[in-house]
N, C-alpha and C positions, 0 to 999 in steps of 0.2 A: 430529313434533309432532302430527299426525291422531290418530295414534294415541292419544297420551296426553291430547288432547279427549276422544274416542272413548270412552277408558275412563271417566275421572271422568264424563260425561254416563249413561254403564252402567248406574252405581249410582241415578242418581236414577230414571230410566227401570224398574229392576228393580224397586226400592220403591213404583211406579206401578201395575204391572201387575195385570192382574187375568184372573182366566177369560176375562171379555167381552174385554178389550181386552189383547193383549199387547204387550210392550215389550222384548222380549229379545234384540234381533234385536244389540244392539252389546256385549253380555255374553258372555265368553270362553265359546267352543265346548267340549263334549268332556266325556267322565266327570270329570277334577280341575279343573271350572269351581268357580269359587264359586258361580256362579248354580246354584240346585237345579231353574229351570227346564230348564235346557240340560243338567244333569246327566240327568233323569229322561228328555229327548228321546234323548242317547247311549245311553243303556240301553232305548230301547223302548216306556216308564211313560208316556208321555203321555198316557194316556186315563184312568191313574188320579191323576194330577196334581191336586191341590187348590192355589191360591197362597193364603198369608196375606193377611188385611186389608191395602189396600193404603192409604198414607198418604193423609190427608184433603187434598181439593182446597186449603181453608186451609192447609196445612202444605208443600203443595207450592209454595203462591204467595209462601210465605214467605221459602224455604230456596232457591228458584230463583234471587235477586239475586247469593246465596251460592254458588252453582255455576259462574252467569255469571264473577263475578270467578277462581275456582279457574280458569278455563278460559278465562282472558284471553292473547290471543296475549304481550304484553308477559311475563307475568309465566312463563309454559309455555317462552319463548326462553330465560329465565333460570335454569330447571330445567333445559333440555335441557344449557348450557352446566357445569351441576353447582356452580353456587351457590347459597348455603344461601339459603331462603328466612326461616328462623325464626330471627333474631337473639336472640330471647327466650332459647333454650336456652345462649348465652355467656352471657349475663347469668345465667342460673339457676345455670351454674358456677361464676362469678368469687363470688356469694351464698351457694352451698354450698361454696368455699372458703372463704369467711370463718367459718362459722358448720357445721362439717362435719355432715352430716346420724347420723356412726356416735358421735357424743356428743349428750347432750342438751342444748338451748340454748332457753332462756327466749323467749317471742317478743318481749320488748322486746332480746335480743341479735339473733334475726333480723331486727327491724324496725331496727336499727340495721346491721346487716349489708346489708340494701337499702340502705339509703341509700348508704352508702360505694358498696357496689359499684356502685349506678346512677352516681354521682359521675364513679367510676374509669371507668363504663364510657362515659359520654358526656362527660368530659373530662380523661381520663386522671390520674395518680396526682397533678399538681400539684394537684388540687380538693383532695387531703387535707391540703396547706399552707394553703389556703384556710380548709378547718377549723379547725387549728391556731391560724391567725391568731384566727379568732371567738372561741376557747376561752382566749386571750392562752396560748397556749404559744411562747416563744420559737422561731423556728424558725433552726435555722445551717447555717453552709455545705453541710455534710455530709446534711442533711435535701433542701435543694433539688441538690443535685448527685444524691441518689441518685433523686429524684423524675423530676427531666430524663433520667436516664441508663434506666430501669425505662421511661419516658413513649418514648426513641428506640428502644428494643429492642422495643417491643409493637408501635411502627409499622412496625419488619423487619420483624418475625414474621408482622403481616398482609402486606404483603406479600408474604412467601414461602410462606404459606399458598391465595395466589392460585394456585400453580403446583402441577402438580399430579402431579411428583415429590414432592415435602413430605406428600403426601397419605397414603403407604401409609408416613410413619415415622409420621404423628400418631397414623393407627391401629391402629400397633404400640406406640406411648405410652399410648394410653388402653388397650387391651386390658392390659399390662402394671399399668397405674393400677388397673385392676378387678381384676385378679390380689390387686393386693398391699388392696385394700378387703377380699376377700374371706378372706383369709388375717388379716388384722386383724379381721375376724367370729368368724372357726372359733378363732382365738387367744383374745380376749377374752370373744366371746359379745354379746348381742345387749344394748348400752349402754340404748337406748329405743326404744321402738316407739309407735305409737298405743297410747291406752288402756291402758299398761302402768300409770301409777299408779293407775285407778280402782279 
């Protein structure tokens, strides 16, 4: 966990630096650094080393509150442990399954497509009976038993997504999932893009 303090602190430190005052002492060593200071040092170049403009005092008093939390013992324990930090990216799934990004969808179908999916994603599929009810759609047995049955499978799933044998099928499912997106590309060809009607 030093370590991965260490680094996230790197980068602010590296974008600090300057001729006068350097900062690179925690930016990876050796010719394949990222840091072009430490590059040009393995190679010898130091004397002809220029740094860029380094980020304004303001901007670093800024962005520094923003570092502190990245590099919060709490939150680096739960990295180390290899859970997701960004729950956003499920949710940007469960939204681009509803409304698949390889057709085009109106943004009042995406804006409807958020809602459902936030619904589902912060109270699972029964919120869409809820809907239902609002819109007087009857709803029967068949509606609420599949909602319960879809509602107790997701909460398997997270669970066995905790473990982390499950880990190397899921990402043999999405690699597979991207396969067959990409193969629905080269098939079909390119449905919408930005700017495609202008």
């Amino acid at each position: 966990m030093p370590d991965m303090k260490k680094a996230i602190w790197a980068t602010l430190k590296h974008k600090a630096s300057t001729n006068e005052k350097l900062q690179h002492e925690d930016c990876p060593q050796g010719e394949d650094s990222w840091c072009t200071w430490q590059q040009a040092k393995a190679q010898g170049n130091l004397s002809d080393y220029e740094h860029k403009p380094a980020l304004s005092s303001d901007v670093l008093k800024a962005i520094t509150p923003i570092y502190e939390e990245l590099s919060n013992k709490n939150l680096l324990t739960r990295c180390v442990r290899g859970y997701t930090q960004n729950s956003n990216e499920s949710l940007n799934a469960m939204i681009w399954s509803l409304a698949p990004k390889q057709t085009f969808s109106g943004a009042k179908t995406v804006d409807i497509a958020s809602y459902c999916a936030a619904s589902i994603f912060n109270e699972g599929y029964s919120s869409i009976l809820k809907m239902m009810d609002v819109m007087n759609i009857k709803i029967g047995p068949n509606a609420f038993n599949l909602c319960n049955t879809v509602d107790e499978r997701r909460i398997s799933q997270a669970n066995e997504r905790s473990f982390d044998a499950s880990k190397e099928e899921r990402i043999e499912r999405r690699t597979a999932r991207s396969a067959l997106e990409e193969d629905f590309l080269e098939e079909e060809g390119v449905l919408y893009e930005a700017g495609m009607g202008d």
